[in-house]
C-alpha positions as CSV (number, residue, x, y, z in Angstrom):
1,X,25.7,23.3,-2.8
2,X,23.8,24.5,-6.1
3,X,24.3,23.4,-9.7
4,X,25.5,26.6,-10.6
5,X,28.4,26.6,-8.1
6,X,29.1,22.6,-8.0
7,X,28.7,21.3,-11.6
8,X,28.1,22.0,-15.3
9,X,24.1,21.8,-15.7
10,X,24.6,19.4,-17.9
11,X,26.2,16.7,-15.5
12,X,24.0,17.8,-12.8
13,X,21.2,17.0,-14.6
14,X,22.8,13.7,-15.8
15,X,23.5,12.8,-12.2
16,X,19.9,13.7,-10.7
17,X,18.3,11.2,-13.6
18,X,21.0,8.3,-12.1
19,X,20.1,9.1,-8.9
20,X,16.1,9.0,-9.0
21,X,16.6,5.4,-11.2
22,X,19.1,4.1,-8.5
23,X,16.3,5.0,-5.8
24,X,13.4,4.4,-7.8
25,X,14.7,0.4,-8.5
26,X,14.8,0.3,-4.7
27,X,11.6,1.5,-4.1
28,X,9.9,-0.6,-6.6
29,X,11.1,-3.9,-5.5
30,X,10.0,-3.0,-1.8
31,X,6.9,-2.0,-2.9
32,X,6.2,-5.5,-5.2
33,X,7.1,-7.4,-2.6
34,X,4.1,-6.3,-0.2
35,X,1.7,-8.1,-2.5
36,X,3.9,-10.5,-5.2
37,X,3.6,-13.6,-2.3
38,X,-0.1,-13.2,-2.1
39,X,-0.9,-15.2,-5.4
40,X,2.0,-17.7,-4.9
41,X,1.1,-18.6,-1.0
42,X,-0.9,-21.8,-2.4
43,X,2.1,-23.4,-3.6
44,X,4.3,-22.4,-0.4
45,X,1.1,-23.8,1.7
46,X,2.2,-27.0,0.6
47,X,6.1,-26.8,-0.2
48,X,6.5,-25.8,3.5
49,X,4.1,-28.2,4.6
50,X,1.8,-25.1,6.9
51,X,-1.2,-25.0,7.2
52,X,-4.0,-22.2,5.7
53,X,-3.5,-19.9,8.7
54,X,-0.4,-20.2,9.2
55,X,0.8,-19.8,5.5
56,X,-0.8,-16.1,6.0
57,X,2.5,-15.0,8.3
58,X,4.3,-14.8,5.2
59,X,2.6,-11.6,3.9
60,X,1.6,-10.4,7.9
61,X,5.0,-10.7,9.0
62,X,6.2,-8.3,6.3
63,X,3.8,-5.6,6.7
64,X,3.9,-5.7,10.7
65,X,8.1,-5.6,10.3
66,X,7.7,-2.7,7.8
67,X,5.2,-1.0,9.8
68,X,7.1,-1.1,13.2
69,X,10.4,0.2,11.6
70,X,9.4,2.9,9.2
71,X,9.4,5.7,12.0
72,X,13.1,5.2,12.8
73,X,14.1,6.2,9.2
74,X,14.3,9.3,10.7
75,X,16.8,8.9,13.4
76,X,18.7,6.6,11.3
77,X,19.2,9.3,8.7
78,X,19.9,11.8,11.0
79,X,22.7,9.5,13.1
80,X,24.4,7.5,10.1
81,X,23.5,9.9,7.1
82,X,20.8,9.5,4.0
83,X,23.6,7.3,1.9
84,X,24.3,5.1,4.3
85,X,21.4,4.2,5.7
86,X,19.6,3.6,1.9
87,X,22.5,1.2,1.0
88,X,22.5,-0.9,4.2
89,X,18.7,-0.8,3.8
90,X,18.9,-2.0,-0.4
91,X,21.6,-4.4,1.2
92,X,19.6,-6.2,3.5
93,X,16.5,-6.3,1.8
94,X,18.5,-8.3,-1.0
95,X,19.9,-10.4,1.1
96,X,16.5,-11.4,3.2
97,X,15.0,-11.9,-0.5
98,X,17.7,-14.4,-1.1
99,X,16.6,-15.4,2.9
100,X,13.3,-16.0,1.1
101,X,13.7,-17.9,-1.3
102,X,16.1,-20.7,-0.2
103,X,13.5,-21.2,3.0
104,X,13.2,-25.0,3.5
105,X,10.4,-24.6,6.5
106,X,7.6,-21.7,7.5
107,X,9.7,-20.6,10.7
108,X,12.6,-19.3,7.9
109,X,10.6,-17.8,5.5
110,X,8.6,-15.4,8.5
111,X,12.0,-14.8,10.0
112,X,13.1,-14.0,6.3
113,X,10.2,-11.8,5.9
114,X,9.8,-9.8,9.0
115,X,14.1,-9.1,8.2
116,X,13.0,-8.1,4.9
117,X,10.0,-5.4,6.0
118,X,12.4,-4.4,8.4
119,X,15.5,-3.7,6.4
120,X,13.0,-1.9,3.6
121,X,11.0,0.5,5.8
122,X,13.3,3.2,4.8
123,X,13.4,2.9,1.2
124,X,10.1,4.6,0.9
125,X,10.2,7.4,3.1
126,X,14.1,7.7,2.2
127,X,13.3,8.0,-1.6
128,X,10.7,10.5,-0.9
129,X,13.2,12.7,0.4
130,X,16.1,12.4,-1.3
131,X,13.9,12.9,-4.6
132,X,12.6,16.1,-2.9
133,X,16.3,17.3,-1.7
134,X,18.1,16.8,-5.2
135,X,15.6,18.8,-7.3
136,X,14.2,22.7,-7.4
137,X,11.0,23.8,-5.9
138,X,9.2,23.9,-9.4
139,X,10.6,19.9,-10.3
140,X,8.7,18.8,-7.1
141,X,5.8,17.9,-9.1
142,X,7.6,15.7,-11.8
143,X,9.6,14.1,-9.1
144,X,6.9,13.2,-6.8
145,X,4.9,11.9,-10.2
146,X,8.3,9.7,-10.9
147,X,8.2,8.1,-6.9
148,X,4.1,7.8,-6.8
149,X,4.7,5.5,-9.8
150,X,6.9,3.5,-8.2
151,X,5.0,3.2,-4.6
152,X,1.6,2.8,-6.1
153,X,2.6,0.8,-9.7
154,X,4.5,-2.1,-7.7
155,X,1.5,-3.2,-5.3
156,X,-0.8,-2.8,-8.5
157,X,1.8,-5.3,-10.8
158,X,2.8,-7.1,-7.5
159,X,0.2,-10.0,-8.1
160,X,0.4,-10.3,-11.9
161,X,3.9,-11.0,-12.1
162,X,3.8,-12.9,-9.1
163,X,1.3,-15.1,-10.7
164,X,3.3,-15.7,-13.7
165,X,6.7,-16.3,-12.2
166,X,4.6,-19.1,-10.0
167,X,3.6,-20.4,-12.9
168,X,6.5,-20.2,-14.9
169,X,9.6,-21.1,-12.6
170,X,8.1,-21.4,-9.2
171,X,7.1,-19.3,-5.8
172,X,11.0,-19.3,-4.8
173,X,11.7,-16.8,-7.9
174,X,9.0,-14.4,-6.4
175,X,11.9,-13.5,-4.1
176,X,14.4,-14.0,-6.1
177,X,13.7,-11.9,-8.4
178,X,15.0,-9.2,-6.4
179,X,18.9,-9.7,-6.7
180,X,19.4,-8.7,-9.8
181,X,16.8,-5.0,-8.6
182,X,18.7,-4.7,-5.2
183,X,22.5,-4.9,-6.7
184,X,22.0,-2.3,-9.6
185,X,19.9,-0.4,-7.1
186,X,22.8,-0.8,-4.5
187,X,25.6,-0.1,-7.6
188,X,24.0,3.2,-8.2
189,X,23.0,4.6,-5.0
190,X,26.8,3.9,-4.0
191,X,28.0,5.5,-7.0
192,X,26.0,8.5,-7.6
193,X,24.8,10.0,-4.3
194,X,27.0,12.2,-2.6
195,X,28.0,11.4,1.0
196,X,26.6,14.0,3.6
197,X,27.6,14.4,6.9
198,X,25.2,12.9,9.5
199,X,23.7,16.0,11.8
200,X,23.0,13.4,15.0
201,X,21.3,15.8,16.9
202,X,17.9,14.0,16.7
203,X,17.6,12.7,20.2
204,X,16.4,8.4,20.5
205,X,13.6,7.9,22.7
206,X,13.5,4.6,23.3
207,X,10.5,4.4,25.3
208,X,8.4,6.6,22.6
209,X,9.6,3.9,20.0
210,X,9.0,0.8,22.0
211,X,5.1,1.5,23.0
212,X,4.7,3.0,19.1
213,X,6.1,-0.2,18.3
214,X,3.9,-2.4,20.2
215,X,0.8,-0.2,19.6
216,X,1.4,-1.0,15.7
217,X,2.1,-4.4,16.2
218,X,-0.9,-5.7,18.5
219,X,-3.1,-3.3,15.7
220,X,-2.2,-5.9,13.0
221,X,-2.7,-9.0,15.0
222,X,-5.9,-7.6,15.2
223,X,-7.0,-6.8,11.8
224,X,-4.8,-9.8,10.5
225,X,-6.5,-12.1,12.9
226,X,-9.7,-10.6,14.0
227,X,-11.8,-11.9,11.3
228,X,-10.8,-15.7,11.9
229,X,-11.3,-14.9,15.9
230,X,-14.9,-13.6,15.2
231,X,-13.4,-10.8,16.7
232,X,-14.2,-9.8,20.1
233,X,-15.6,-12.9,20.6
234,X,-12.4,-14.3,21.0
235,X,-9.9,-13.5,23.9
236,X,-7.0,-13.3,21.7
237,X,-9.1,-10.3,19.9
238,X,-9.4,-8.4,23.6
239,X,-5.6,-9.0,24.3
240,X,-4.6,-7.5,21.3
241,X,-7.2,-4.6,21.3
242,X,-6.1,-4.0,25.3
243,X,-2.5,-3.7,24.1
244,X,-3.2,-1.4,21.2
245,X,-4.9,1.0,23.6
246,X,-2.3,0.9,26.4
247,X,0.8,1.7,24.6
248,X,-0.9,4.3,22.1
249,X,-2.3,5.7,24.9
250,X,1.6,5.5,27.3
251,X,2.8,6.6,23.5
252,X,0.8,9.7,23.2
253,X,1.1,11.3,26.9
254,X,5.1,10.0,26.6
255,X,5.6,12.2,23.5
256,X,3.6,15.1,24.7
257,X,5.6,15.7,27.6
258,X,8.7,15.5,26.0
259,X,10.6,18.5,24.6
260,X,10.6,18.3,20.9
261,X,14.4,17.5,20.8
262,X,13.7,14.4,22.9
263,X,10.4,13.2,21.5
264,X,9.9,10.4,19.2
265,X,7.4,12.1,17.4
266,X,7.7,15.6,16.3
267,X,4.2,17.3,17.2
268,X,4.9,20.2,15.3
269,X,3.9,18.3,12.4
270,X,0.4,18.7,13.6
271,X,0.3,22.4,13.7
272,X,0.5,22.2,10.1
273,X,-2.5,22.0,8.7
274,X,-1.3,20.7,5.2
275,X,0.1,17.9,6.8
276,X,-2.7,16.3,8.6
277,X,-5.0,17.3,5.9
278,X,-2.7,15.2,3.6
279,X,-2.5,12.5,6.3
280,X,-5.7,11.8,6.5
281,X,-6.2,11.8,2.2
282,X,-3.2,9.5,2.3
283,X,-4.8,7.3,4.7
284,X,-8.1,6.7,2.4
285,X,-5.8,6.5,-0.7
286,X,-3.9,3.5,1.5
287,X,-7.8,2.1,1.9
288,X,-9.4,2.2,-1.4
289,X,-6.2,1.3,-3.3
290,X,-5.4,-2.0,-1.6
291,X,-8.4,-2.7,-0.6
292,X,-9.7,-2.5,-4.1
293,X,-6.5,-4.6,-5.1
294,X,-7.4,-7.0,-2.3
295,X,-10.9,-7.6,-3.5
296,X,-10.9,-7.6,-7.5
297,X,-8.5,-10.7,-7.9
298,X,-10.8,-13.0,-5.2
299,X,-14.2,-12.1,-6.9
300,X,-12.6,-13.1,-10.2
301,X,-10.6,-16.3,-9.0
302,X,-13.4,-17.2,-6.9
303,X,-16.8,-16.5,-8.6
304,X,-15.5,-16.1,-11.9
305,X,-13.4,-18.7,-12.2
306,X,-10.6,-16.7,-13.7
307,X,-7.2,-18.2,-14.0
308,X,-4.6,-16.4,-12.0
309,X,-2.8,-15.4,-15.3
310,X,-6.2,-14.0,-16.7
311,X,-7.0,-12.4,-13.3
312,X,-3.6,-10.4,-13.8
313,X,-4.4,-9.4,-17.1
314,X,-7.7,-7.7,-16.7
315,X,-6.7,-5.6,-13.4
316,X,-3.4,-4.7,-15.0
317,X,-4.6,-1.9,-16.6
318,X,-5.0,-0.3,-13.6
319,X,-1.6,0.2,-13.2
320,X,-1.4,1.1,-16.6
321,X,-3.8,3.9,-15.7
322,X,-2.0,5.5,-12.6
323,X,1.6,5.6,-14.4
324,X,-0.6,7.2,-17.5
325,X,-2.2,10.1,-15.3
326,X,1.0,10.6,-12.8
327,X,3.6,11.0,-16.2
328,X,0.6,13.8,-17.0
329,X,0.3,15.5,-13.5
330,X,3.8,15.9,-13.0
331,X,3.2,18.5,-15.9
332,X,0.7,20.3,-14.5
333,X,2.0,20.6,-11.1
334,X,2.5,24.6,-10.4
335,X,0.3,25.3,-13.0
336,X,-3.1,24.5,-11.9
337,X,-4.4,24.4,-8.5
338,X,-3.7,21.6,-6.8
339,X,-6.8,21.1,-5.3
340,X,-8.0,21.1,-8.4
341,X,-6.5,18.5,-9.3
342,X,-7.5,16.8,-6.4
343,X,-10.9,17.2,-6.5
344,X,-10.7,15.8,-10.2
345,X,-8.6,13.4,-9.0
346,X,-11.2,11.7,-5.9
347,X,-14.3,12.3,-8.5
348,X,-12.5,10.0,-11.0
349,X,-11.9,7.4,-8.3
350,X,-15.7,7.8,-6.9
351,X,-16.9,6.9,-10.2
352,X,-14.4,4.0,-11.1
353,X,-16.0,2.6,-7.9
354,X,-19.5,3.5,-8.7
355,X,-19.3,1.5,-11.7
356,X,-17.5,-1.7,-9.7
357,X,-21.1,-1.6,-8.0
358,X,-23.2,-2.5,-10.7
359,X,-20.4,-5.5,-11.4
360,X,-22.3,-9.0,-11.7
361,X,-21.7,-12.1,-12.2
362,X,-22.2,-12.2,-15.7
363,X,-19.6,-9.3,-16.5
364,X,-17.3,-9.6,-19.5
365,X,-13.6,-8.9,-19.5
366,X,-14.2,-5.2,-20.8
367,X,-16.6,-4.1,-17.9
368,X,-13.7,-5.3,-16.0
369,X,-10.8,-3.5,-17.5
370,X,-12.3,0.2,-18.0
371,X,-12.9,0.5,-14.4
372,X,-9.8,-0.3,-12.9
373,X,-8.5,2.0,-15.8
374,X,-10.5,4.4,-14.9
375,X,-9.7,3.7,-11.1
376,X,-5.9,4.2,-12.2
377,X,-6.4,7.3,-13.8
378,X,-7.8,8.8,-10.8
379,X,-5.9,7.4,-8.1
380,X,-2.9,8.7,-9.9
381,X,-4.1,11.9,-10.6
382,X,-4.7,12.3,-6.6
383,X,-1.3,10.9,-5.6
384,X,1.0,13.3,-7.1
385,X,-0.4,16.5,-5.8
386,X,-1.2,15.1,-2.8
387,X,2.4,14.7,-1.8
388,X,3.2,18.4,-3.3
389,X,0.5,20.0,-1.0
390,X,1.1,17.5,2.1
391,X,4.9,18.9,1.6
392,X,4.4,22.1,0.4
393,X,4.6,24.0,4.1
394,X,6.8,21.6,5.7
395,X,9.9,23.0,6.3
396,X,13.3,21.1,5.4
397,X,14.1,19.8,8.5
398,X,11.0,18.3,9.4
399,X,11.0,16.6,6.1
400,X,12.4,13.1,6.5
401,X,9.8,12.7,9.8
402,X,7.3,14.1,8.0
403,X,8.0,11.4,4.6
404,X,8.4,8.3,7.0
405,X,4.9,9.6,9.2
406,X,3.2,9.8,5.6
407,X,4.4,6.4,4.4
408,X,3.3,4.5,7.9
409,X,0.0,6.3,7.7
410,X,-0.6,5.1,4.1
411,X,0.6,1.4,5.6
412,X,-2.2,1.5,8.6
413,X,-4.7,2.9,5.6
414,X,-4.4,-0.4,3.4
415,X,-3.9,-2.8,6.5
416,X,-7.4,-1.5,7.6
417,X,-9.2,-0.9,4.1
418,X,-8.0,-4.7,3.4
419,X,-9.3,-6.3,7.2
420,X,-12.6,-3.6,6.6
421,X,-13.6,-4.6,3.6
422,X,-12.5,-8.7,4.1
423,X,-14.7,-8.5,7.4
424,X,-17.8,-6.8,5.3
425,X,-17.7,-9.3,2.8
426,X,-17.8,-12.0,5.2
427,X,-20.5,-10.7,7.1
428,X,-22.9,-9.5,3.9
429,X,-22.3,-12.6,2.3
430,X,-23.6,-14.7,5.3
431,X,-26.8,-12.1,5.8
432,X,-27.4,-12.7,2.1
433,X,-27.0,-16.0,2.3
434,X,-29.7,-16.0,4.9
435,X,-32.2,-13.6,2.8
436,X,-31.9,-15.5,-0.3
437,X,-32.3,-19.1,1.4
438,X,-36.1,-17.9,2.9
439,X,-37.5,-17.2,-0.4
440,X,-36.2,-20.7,-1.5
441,X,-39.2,-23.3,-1.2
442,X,-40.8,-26.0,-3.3
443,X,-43.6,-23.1,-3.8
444,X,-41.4,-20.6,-5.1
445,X,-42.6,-20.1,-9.2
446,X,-38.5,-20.9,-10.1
447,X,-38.5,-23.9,-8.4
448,X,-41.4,-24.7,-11.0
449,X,-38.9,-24.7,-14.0
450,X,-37.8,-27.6,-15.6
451,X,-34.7,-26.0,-16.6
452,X,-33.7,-24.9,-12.9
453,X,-34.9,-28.3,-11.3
454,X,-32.6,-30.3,-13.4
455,X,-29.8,-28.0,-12.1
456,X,-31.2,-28.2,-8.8
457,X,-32.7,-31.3,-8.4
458,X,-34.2,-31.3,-4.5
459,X,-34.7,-35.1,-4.4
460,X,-30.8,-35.5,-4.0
461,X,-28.0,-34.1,-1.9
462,X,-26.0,-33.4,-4.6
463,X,-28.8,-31.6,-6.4
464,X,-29.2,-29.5,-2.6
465,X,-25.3,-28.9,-2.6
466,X,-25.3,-27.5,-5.7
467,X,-28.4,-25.1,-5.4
468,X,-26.6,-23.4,-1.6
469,X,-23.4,-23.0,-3.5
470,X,-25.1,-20.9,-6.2
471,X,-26.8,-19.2,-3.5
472,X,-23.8,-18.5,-1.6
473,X,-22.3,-17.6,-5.2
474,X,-24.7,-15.0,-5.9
475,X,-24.7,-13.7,-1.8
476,X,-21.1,-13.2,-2.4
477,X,-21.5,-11.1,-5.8
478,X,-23.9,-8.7,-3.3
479,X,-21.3,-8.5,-0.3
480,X,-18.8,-7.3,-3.0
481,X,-20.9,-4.8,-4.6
482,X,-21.4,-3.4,-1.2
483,X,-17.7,-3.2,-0.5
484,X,-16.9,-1.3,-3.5
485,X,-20.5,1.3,-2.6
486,X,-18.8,1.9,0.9
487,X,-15.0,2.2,-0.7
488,X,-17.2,5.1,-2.8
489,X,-18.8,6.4,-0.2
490,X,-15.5,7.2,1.6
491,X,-13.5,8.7,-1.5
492,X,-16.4,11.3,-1.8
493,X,-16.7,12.0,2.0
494,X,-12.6,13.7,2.1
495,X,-13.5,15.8,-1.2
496,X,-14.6,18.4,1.1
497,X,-11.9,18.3,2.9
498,X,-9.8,20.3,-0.1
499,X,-10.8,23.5,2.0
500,X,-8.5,23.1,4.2
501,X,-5.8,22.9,2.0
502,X,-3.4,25.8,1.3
503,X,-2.0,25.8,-2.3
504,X,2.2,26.6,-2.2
505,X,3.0,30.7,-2.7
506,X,4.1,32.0,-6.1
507,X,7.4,33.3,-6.4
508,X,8.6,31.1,-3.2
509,X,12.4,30.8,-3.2
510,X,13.4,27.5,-4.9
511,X,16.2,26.0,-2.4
512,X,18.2,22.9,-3.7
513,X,19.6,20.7,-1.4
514,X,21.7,18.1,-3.4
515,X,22.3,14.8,-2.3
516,X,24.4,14.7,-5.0
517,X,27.1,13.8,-6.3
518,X,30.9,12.6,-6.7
């Protein structure tokens, strides 16, 4: 069905706008809720009476729930249908919020969560696709500028406005919060999109999901919990890396010897060479993104000694930056290369980073704000035409594998940018540490001023305590300027990459695949 032989322009145009808010609400409040909890676990530490690593289940339960489920969207959408399986997706992710929020002890809120990442692993990869099927060829760029906003804004604004509704009301209202999102999501999805019969021709392999799911499971036990194992000295750390190997390893020779109408995993997808290429940019987007997000709020909060509210305020322009550049890409799209605009796109971001390394402690708000808005602007100008050319080759049918493949990838990108760049900062700060301490003696010309020995005043314990916390202090500042060098180091390393990129033909037939409309 076109618009030319279903419906006036006019109210097919009206309906695709209904539709993209319906799915964009839902997509937004899945997104939020992968980082919102991270600035409110303090107060849920001690309202569900847990202790510091157990509180962390709250946000690793979510993201290993999400994970494990995303690749079915596939087969879901292909047995019950696109509508369907969006609303019972918007429908249970409400309700596990709600779950959330009433949760009166730690073993209800991660049974709460893990329903909640599993009830909104489709709404990514689904919105993705639907926002690709319901407009022309030459929209794809606006549409895909409209759904990066929403997938990369929410974990940006996830910690500032879970900050201030902790403050506010309390942690409960970071979940609930989502009600109000998931019923006008749900209204509008029910109401506008179009019912469309379910093919059910995609085969379940139920041994290819179970060792995929397993593999991505024991891989975020590991980088969850690696760091406060000392890693593979611990033989949790070897159990979890020995499972990881195993069922990738049954996953991959499963798969392969399937036929592709009985294989989890379609590997046609890898003969396609804008795919993978765009898998693999994806995958450092999912690193440096979170990873930046992950690091930024912790040097402030605890070098800086920025309030949580403050904290939000000076990264939020970030966000601000990405919706800024993807409202401007979406223009461009079909216009100008789109490696091009890549390449633009990864040098923005490289030196957004490069100026996070010369961060110190003595930084003011402003040195603060223009990188992030700088980082914003460039991650947004990558994201957008990054999903045109991942996309652009992929045929129709492959498409809702292909979205739910992309959004996982992105997933396993920011699970192991955040444990990477956590684990560096650990390590540098402790080697630091260690540096700066030899060249700390009663000999040493500072320990000669009068000013610095009345800070540091060596005859007492106190006066000790105070001079290794600056030390570690300063140590710290150095491990994070090293993060954000190797988070540089990385973006600039894909650029090259572009070559192998194939821009979309001119003149290609625009095919319209509605999921439209009553």
């Amino acid at each position: 069905m076109t618009a030319s032989t279903a419906l006036p322009v006019e109210k097919d145009t009206l309906n695709r706008r209904m539709i993209t808010i319906s799915i964009m609400l839902a997509t937004i409040m899945q997104t939020l809720d992968g980082t919102i909890a991270n600035v409110a676990l303090p107060h849920m530490q001690g309202s569900l009476s847990a202790s510091q690593d157990q509180i962390t289940w709250v946000l690793t339960s979510f993201i290993v729930a999400a994970a494990i489920a995303t690749p079915l969207t596939a087969w879901f959408s292909d047995r019950f249908g696109q509508k369907n399986v969006l609303l019972a997706s918007i429908a249970g992710f409400t309700v596990a919020s709600a779950l959330c929020g009433l949760s009166t002890s730690l073993s209800a809120i991660v049974g709460a969560r893990l329903l909640q990442g599993i009830s909104g692993a489709a709404l990514v990869p689904l919105s993705q696709s639907i926002l690709l099927d319901i407009n022309p060829r030459e929209k794809h760029g606006s549409a895909m500028a409209v759904w990066g906003m929403g997938v990369m804004v929410g974990p940006i604004l996830g910690p500032t406005l879970g900050g201030w509704l902790t403050e506010s009301l309390n942690w409960r209202w970071v979940f609930f919060i989502n009600l109000p999102v998931g019923l006008l999501a749900f209204y509008g999805v029910w109401k506008t999109i179009r019912k469309s019969a379910a093919p059910g021709t995609m085969y379940f392999d139920m041994f290819g999901f179970a060792t995929l799911s397993i593999a991505i499971g024991a891989m975020q036990m590991l980088l969850d919990r690696g760091e406060q194992n000392d890693w593979f000295s611990s033989t949790e750390t070897w159990i979890e890396a020995i499972t990881l190997g195993v069922s990738l390893s049954y996953f991959i020779v499963h798969t392969a010897a399937q036929p592709v109408n009985r294989s989890f995993f379609d590997y046609r997808l890898l003969k396609n060479s804008n795919y993978i290429t765009g898998l693999l940019f994806i995958f450092i987007v999912g690193v440096v993104l979170f990873a930046t997000r992950a690091l930024t709020p912790t040097m402030l909060q605890g070098l800086m000694n920025y309030p949580a509210a403050l904290a939000g305020m000076v990264t939020a322009p970030s966000g601000l930056g990405t919706m800024m550049a993807m409202l401007i890409v979406g223009k461009l799209i079909g216009r100008v290369d789109l490696r091009l605009l890549l390449a633009t796109g990864f040098s923005i971001t490289a030196f957004s980073l490069w100026q996070m390394s010369g961060y110190t402690l003595g930084i003011q708000q402003s040195q603060i704000v223009w990188p992030g808005l700088v980082q914003g602007i460039g991650l947004g100008l990558v994201f957008v035409p990054l999903s045109a050319a991942t996309f652009a080759t992929l045929s129709p049918e492959m498409r809702a594998q292909g979205t739910a493949i992309y959004s996982l990838v992105r997933n396993i990108g920011s699970s192991i940018g955040i444990a990477l760049v956590q684990t560096m900062l650990t390590r540098n700060t402790q080697i630091v540490h260690s540096t700066l301490v030899q060249h700390i003696t009663y000999a040493s010309p500072a320990m000669q001023d009068s000013a610095v020995t009345q800070s540091f005043n060596l005859a007492t314990a106190a006066g000790w305590a105070a001079l290794n916390a600056e030390i570690t202090r300063q140590a710290a500042m150095v491990a994070y300027v090293n993060d954000f060098w190797l988070m540089m180091l990385m973006t600039l390393a894909v650029i090259p990459l572009l070559l192998f990129i194939r821009p979309p033909r001119k003149n290609t037939p625009l095919e319209i695949d509605h999921a439209a409309m009553e």
